[in-house]
N, CA, C and O atoms as CSV, one atom per row, in Angstrom:
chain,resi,resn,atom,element,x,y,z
A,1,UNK,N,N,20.019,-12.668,36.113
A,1,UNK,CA,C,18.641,-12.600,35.670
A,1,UNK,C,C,18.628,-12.534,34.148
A,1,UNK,O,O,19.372,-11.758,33.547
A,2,UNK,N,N,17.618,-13.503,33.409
A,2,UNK,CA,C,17.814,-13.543,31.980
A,2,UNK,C,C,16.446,-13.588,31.461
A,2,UNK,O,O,15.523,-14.208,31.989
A,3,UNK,N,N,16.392,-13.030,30.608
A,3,UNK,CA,C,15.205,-12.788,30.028
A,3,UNK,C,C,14.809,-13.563,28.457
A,3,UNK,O,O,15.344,-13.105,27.448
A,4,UNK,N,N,13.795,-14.813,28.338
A,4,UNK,CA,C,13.989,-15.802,27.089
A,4,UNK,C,C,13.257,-14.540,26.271
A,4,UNK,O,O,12.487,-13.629,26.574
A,5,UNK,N,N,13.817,-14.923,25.273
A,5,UNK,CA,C,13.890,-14.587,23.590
A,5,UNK,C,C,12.355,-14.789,22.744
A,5,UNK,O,O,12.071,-14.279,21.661
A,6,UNK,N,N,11.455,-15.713,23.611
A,6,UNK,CA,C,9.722,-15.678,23.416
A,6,UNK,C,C,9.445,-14.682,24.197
A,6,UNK,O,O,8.825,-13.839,23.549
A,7,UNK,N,N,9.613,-14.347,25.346
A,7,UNK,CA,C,9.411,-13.235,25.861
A,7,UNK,C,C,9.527,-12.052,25.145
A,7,UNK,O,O,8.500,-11.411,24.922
A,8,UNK,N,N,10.328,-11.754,24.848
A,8,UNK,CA,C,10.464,-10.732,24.347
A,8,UNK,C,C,9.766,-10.797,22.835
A,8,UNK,O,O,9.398,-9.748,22.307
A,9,UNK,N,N,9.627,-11.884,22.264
A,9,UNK,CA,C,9.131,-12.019,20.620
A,9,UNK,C,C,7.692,-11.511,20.754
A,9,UNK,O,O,7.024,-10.949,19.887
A,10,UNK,N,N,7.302,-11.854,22.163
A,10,UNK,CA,C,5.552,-11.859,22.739
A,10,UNK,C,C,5.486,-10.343,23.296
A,10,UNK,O,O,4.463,-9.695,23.078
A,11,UNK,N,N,6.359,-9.873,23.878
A,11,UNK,CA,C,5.834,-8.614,23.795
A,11,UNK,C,C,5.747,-7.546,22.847
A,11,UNK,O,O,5.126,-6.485,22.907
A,12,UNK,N,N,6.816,-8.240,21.566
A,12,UNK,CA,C,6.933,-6.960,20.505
A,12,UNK,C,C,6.184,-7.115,20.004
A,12,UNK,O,O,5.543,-6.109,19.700
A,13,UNK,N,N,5.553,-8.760,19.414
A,13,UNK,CA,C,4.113,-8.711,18.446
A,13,UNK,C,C,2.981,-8.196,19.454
A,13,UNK,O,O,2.135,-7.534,18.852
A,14,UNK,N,N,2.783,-8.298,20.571
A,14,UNK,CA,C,1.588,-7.731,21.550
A,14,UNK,C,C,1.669,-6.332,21.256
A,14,UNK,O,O,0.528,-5.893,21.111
A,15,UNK,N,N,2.951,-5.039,21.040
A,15,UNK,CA,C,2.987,-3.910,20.973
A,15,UNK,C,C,2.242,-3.953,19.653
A,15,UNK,O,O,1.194,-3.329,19.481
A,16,UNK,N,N,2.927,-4.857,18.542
A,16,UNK,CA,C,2.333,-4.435,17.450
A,16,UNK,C,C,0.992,-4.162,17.240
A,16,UNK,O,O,0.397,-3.197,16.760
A,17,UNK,N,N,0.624,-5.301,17.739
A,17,UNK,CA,C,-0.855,-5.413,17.846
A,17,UNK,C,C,-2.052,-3.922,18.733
A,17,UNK,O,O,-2.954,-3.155,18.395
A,18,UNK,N,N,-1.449,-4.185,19.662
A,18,UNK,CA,C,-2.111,-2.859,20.306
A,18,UNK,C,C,-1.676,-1.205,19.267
A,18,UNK,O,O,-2.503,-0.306,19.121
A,19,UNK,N,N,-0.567,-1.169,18.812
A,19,UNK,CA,C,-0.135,-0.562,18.072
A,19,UNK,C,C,-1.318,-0.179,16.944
A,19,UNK,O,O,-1.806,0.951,16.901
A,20,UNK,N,N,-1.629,-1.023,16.235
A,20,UNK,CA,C,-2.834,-1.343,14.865
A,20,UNK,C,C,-4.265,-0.839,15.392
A,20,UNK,O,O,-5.057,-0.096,14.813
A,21,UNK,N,N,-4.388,-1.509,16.779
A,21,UNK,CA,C,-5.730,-1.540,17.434
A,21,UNK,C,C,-5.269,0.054,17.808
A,21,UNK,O,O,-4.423,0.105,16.915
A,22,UNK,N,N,-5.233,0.577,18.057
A,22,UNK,CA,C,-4.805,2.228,18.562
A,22,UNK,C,C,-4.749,2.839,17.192
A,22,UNK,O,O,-5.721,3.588,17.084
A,23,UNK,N,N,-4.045,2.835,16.135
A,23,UNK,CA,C,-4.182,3.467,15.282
A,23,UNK,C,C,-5.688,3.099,14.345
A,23,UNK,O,O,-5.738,3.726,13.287
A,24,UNK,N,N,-6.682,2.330,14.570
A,24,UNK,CA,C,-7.669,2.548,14.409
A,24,UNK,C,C,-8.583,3.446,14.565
A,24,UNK,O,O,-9.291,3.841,13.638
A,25,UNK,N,N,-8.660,3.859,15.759
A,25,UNK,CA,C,-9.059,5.066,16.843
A,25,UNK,C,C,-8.518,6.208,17.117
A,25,UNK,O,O,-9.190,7.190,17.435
A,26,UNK,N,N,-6.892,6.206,16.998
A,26,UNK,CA,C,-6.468,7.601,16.988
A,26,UNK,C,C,-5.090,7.666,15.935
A,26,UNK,O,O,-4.472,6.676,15.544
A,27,UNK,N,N,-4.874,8.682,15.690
A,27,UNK,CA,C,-3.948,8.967,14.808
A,27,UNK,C,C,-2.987,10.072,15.313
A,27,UNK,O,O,-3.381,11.015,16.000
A,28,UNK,N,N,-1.614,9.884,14.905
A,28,UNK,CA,C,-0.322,10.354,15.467
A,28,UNK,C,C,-0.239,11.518,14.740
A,28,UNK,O,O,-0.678,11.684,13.602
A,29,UNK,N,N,0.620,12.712,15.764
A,29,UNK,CA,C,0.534,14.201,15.260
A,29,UNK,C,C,1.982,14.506,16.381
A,29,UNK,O,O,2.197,14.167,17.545
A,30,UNK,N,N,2.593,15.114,15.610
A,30,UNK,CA,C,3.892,15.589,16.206
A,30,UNK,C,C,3.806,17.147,16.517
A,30,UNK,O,O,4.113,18.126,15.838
A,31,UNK,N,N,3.328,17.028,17.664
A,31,UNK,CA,C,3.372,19.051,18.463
A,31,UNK,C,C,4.985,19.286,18.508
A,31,UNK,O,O,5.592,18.422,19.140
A,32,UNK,N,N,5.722,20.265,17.967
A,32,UNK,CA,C,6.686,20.663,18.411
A,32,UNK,C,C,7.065,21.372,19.514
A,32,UNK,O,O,8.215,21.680,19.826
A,33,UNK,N,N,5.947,21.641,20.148
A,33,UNK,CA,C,6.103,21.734,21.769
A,33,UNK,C,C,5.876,20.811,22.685
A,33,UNK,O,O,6.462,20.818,23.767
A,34,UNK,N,N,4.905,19.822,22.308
A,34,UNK,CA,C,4.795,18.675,23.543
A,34,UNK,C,C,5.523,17.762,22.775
A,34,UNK,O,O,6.201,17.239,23.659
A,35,UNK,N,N,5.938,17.055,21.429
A,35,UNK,CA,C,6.271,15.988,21.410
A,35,UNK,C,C,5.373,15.620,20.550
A,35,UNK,O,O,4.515,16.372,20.089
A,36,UNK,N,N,5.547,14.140,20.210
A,36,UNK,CA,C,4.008,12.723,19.737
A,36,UNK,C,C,3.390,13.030,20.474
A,36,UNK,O,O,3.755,13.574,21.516
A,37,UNK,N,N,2.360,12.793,20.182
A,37,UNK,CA,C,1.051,12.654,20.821
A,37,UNK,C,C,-0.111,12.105,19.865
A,37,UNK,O,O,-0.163,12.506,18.702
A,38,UNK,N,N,-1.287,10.945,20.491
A,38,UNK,CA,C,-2.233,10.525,19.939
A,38,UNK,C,C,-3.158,11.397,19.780
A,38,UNK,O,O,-3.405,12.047,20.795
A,39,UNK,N,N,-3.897,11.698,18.653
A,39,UNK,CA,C,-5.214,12.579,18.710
A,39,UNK,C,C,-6.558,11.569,17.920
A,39,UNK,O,O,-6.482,10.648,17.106
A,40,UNK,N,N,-7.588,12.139,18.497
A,40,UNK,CA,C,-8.682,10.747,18.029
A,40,UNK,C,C,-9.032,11.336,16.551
A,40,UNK,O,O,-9.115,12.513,16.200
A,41,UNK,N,N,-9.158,10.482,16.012
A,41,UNK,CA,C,-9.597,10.812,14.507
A,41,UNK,C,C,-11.264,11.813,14.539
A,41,UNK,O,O,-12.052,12.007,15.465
A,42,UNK,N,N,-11.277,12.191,13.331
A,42,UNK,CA,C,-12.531,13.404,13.699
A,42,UNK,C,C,-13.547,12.722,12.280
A,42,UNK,O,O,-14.195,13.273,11.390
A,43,UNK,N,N,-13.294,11.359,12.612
A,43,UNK,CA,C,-14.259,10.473,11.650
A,43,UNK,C,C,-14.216,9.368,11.822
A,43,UNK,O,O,-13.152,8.792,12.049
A,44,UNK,N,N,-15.737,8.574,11.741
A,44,UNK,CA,C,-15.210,6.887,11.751
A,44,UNK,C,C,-15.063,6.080,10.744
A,44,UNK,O,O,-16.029,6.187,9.989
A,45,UNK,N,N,-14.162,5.188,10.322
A,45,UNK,CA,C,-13.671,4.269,9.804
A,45,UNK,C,C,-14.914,3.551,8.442
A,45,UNK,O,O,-15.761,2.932,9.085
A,46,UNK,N,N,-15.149,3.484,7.352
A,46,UNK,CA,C,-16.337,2.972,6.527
A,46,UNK,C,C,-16.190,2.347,5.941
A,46,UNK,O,O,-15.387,2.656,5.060
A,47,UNK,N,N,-16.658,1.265,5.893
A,47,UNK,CA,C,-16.120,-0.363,5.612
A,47,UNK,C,C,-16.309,-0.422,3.986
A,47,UNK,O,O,-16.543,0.592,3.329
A,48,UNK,N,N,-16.185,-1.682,3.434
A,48,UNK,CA,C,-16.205,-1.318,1.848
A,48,UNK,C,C,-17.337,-1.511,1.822
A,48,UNK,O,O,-17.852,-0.567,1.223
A,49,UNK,N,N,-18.377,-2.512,2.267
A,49,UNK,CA,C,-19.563,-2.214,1.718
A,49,UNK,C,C,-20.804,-1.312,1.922
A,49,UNK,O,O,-21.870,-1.501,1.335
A,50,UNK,N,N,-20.531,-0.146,2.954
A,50,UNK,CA,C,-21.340,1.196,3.408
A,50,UNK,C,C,-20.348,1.785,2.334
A,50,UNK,O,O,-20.651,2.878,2.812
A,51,UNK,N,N,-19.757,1.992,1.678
A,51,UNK,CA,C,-19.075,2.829,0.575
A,51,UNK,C,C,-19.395,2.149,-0.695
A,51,UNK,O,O,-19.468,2.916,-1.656
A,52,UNK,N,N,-19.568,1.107,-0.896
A,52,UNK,CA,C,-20.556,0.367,-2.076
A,52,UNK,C,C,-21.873,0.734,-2.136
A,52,UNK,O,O,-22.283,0.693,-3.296
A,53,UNK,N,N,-22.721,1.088,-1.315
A,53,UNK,CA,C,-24.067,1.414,-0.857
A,53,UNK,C,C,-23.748,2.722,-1.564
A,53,UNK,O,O,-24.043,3.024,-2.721
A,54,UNK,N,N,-23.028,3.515,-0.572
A,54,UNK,CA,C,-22.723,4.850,-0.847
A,54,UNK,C,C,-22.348,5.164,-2.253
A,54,UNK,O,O,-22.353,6.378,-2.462
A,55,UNK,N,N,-21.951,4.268,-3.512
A,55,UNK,CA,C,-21.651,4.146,-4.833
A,55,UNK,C,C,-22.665,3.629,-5.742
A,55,UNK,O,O,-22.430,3.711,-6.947
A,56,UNK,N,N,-23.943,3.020,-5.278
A,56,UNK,CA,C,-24.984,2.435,-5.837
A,56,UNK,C,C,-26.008,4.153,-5.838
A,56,UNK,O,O,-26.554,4.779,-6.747
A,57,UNK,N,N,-25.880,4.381,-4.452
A,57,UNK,CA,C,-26.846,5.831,-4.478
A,57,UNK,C,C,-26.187,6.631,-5.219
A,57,UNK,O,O,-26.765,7.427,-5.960
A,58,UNK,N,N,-25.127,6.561,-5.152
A,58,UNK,CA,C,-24.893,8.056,-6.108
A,58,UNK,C,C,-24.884,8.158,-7.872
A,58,UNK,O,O,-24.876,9.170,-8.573
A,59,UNK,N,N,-24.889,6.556,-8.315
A,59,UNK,CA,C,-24.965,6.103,-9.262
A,59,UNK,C,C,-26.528,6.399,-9.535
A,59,UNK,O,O,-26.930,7.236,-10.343
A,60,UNK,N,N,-27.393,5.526,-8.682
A,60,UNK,CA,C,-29.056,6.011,-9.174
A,60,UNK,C,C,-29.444,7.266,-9.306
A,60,UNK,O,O,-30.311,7.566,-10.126
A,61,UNK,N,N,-28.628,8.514,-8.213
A,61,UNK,CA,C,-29.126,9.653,-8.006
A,61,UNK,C,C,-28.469,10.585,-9.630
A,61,UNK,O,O,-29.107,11.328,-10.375
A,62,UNK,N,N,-27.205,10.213,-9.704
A,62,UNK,CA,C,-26.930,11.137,-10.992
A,62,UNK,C,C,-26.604,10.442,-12.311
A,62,UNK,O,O,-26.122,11.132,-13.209
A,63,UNK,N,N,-26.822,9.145,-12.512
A,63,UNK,CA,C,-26.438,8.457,-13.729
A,63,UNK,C,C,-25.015,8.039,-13.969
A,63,UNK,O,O,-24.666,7.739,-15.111
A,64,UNK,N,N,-24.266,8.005,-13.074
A,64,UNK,CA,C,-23.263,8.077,-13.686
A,64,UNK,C,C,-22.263,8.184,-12.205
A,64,UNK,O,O,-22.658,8.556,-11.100
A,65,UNK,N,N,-20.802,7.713,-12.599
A,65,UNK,CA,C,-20.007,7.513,-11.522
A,65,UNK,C,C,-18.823,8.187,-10.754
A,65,UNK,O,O,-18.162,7.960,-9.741
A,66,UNK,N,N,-18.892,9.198,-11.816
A,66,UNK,CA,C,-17.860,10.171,-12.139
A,66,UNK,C,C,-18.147,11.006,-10.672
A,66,UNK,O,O,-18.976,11.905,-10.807
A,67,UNK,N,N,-17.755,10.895,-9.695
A,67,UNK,CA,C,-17.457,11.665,-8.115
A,67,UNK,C,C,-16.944,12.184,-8.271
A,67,UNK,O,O,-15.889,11.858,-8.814
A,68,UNK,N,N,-17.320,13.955,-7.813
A,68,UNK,CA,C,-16.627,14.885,-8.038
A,68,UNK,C,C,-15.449,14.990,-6.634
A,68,UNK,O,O,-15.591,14.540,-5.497
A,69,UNK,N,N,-14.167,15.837,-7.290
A,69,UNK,CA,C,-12.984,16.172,-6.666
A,69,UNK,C,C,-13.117,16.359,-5.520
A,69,UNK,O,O,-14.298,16.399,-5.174
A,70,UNK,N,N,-12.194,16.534,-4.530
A,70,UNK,CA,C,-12.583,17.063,-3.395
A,70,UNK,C,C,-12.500,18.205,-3.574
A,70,UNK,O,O,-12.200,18.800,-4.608
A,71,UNK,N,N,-12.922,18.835,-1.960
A,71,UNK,CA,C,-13.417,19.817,-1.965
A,71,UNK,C,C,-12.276,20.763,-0.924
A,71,UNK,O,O,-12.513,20.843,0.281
A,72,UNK,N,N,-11.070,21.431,-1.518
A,72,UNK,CA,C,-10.024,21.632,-0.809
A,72,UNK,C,C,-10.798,22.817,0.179
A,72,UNK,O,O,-11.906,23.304,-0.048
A,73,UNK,N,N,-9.696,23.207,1.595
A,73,UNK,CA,C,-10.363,24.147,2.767
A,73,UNK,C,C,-9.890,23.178,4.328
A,73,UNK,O,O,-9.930,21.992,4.654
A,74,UNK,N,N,-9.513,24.300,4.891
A,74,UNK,CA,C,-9.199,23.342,6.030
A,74,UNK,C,C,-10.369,23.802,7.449
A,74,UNK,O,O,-10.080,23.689,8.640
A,75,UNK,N,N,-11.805,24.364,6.848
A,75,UNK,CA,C,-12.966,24.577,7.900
A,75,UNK,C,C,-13.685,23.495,6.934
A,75,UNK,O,O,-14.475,24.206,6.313
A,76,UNK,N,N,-13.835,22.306,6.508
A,76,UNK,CA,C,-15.043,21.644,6.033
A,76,UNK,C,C,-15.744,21.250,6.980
A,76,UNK,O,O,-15.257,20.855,8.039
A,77,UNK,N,N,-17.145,21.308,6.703
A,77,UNK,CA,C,-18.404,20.470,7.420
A,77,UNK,C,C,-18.177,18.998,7.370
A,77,UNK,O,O,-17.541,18.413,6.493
A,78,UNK,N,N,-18.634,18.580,8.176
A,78,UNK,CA,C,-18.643,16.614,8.159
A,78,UNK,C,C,-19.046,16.279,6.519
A,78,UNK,O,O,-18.306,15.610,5.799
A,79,UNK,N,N,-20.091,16.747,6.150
A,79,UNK,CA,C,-20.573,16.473,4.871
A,79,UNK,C,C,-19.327,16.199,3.541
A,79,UNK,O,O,-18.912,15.295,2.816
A,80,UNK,N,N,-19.129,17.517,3.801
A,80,UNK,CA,C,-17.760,17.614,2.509
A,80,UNK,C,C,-16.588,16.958,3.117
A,80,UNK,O,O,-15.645,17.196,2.363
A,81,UNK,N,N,-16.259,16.370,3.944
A,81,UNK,CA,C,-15.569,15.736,4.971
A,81,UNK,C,C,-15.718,14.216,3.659
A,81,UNK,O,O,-15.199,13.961,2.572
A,82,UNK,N,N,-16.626,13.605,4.487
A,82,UNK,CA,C,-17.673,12.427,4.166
A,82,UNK,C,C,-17.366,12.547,2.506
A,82,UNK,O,O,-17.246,11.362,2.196
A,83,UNK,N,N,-17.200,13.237,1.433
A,83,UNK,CA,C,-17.585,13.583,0.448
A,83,UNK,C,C,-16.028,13.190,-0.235
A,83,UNK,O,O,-15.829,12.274,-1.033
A,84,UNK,N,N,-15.119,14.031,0.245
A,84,UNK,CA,C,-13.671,13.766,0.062
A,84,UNK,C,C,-13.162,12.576,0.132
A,84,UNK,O,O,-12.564,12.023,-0.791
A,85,UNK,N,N,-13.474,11.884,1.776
A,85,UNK,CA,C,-13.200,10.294,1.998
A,85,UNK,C,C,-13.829,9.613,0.899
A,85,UNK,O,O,-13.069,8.895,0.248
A,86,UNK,N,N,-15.188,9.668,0.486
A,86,UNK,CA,C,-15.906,8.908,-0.657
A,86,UNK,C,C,-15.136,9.061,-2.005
A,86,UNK,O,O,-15.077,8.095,-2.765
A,87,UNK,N,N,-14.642,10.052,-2.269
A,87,UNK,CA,C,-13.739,10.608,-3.483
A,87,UNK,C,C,-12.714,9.599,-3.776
A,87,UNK,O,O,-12.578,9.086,-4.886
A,88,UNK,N,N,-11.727,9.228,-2.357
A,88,UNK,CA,C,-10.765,8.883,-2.953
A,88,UNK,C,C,-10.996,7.140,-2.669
A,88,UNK,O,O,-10.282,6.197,-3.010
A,89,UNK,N,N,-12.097,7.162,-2.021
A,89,UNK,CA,C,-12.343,5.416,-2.259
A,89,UNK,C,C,-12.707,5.084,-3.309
A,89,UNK,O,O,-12.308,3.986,-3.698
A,90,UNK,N,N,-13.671,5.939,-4.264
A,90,UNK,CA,C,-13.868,5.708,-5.407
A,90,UNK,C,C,-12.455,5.768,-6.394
A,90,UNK,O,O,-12.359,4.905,-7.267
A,91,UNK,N,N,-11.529,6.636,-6.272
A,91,UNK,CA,C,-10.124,6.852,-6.914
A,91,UNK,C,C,-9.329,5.458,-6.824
A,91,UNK,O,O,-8.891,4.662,-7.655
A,92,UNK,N,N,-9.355,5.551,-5.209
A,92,UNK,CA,C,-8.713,3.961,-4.748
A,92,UNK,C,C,-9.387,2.436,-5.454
A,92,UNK,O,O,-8.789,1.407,-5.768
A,93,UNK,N,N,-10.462,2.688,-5.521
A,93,UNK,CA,C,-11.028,1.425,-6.201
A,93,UNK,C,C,-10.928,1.152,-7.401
A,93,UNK,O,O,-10.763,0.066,-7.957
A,94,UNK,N,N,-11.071,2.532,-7.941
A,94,UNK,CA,C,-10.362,2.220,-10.296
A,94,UNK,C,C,-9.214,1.967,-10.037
A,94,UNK,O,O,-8.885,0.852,-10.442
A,95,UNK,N,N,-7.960,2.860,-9.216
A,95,UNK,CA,C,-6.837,2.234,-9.409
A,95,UNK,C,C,-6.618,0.716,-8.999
A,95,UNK,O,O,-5.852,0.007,-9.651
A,96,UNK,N,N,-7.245,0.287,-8.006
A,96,UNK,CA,C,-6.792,-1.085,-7.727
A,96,UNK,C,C,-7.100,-2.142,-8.891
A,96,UNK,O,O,-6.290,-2.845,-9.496
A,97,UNK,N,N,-8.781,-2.049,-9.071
A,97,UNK,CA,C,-9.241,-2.931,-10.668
A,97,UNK,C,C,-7.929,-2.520,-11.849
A,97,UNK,O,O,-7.243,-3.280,-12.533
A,98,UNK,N,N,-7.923,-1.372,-11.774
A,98,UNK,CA,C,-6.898,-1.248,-13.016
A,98,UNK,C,C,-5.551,-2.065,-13.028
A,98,UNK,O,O,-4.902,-2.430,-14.008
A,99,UNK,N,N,-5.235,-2.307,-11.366
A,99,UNK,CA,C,-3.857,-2.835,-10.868
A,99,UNK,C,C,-4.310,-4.398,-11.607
A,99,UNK,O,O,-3.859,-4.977,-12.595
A,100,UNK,N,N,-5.187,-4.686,-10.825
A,100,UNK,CA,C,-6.022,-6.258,-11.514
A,100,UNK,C,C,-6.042,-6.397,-12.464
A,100,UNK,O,O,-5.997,-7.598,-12.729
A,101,UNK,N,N,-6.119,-5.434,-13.765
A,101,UNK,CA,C,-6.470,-6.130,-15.018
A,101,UNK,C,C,-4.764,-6.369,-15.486
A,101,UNK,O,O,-4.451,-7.519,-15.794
A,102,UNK,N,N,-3.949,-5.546,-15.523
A,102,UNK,CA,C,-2.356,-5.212,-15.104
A,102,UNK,C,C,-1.992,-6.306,-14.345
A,102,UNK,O,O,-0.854,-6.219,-13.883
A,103,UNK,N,N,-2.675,-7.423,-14.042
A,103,UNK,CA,C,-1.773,-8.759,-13.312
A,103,UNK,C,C,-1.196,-8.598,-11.735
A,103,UNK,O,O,-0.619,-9.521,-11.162
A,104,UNK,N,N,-1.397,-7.528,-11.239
A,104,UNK,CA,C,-1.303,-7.721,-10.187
A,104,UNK,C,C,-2.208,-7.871,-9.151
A,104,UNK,O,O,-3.409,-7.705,-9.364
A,105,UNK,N,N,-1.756,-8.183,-7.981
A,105,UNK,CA,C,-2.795,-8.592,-6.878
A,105,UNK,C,C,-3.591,-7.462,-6.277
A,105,UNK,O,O,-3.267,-6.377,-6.761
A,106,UNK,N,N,-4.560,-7.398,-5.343
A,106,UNK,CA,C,-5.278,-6.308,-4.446
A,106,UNK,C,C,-5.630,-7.065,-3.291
A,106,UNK,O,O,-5.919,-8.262,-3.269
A,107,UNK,N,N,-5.591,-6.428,-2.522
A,107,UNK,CA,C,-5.910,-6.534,-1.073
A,107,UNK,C,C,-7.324,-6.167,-0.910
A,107,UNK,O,O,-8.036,-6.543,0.022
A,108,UNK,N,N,-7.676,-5.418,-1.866
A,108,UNK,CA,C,-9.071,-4.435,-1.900
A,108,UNK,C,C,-10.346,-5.525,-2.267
A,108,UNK,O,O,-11.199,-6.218,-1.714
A,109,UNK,N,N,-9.859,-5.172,-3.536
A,109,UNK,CA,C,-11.072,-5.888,-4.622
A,109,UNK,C,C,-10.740,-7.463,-4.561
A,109,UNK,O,O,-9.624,-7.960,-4.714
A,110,UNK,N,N,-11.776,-8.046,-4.340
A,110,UNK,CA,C,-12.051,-9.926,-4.239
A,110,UNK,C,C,-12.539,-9.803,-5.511
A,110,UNK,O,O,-12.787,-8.777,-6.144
A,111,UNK,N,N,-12.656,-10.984,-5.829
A,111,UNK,CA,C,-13.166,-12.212,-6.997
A,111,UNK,C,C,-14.738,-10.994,-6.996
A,111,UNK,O,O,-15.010,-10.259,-7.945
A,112,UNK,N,N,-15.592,-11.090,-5.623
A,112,UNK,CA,C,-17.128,-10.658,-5.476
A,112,UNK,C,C,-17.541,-9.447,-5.529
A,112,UNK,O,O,-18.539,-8.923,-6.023
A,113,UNK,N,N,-16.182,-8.864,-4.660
A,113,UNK,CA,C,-16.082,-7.293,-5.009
A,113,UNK,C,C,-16.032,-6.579,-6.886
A,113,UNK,O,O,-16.714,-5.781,-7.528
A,114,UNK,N,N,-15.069,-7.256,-7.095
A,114,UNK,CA,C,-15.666,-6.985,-8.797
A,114,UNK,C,C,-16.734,-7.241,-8.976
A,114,UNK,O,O,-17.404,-6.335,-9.472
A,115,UNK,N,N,-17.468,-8.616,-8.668
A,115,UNK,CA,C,-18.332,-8.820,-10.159
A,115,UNK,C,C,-20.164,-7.774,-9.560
A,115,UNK,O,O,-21.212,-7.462,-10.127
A,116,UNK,N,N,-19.555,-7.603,-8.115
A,116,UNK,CA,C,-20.546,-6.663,-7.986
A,116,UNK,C,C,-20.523,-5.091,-8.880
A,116,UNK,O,O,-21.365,-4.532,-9.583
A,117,UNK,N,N,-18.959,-4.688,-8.403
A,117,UNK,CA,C,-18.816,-2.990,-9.674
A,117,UNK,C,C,-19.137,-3.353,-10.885
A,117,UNK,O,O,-19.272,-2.528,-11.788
A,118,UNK,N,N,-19.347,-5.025,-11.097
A,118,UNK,CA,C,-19.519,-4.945,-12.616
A,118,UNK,C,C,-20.940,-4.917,-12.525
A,118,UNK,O,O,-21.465,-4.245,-13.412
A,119,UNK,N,N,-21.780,-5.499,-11.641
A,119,UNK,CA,C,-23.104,-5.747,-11.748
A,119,UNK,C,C,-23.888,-4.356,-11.952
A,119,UNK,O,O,-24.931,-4.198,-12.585
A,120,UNK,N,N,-23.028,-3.246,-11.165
A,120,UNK,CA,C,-24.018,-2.021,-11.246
A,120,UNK,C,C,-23.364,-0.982,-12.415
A,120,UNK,O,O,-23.947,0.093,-12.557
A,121,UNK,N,N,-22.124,-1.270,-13.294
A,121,UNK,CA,C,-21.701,-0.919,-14.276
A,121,UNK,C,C,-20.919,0.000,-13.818
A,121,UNK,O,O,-20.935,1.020,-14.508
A,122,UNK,N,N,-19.986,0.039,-12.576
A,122,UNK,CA,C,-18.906,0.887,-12.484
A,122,UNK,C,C,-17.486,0.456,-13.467
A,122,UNK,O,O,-16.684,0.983,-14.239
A,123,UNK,N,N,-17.744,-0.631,-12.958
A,123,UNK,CA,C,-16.604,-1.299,-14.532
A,123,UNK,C,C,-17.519,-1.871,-15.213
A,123,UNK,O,O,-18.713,-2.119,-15.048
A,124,UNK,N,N,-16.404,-2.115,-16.369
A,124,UNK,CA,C,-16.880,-2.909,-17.895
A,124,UNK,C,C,-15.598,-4.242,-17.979
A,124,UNK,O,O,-15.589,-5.032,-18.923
């Protein structure tokens, strides 16, 4: 009994795949009493442009772009939750433009994605 070599190529990219699709939804935590185990994330996923929205309001509401730090504590409310994630997308997004002007590539920021941070004056 022999088993072809697509076979097997098809089930490892199929793991991968379900692999990606699963870590969307839940995220891995090592109990030292049970083992791995999946646990569901205790937030959903916010695409770049509900976090662009979320960077236009906070821009009209205080002048300015400067998002404050997070907010360290391991009892936060969803809010300061929500607040932290927004933190470091805003962090994540100067560093990537900065990666861009620096010649390298992003996965993040497009051609449109800039010229929008430029449109509302997060960059210059």
């Amino acid at each position: 009994m022999s088993i072809l070599l697509t076979d097997l190529t098809s089930c490892y990219y199929g793991a991968i795949i379900i692999y990606f699709a699963h870590s969307l939804l839940f995220t891995p935590s090592l109990d030292p009493l049970s083992g791995f185990e999946w646990r569901t994330r205790k937030y959903d996923l916010v695409s770049w442009d509900e976090n662009f929205q979320n960077l236009m309001k906070f821009g009209t509401e205080n002048q300015h772009y400067n998002v404050p730090s997070p907010i360290e504590g391991s009892e936060l409310t969803k809010e300061q939750e929500e607040a932290n994630r927004f933190y470091k997308w805003v962090k994540r997004t100067r560093a990537e433009y900065k990666s861009l002007v620096n010649g390298k590539s992003s996965r993040m920021l497009t051609e449109d994605r800039v010229a929008k941070l430029r449109q509302i004056g997060f960059i210059v």
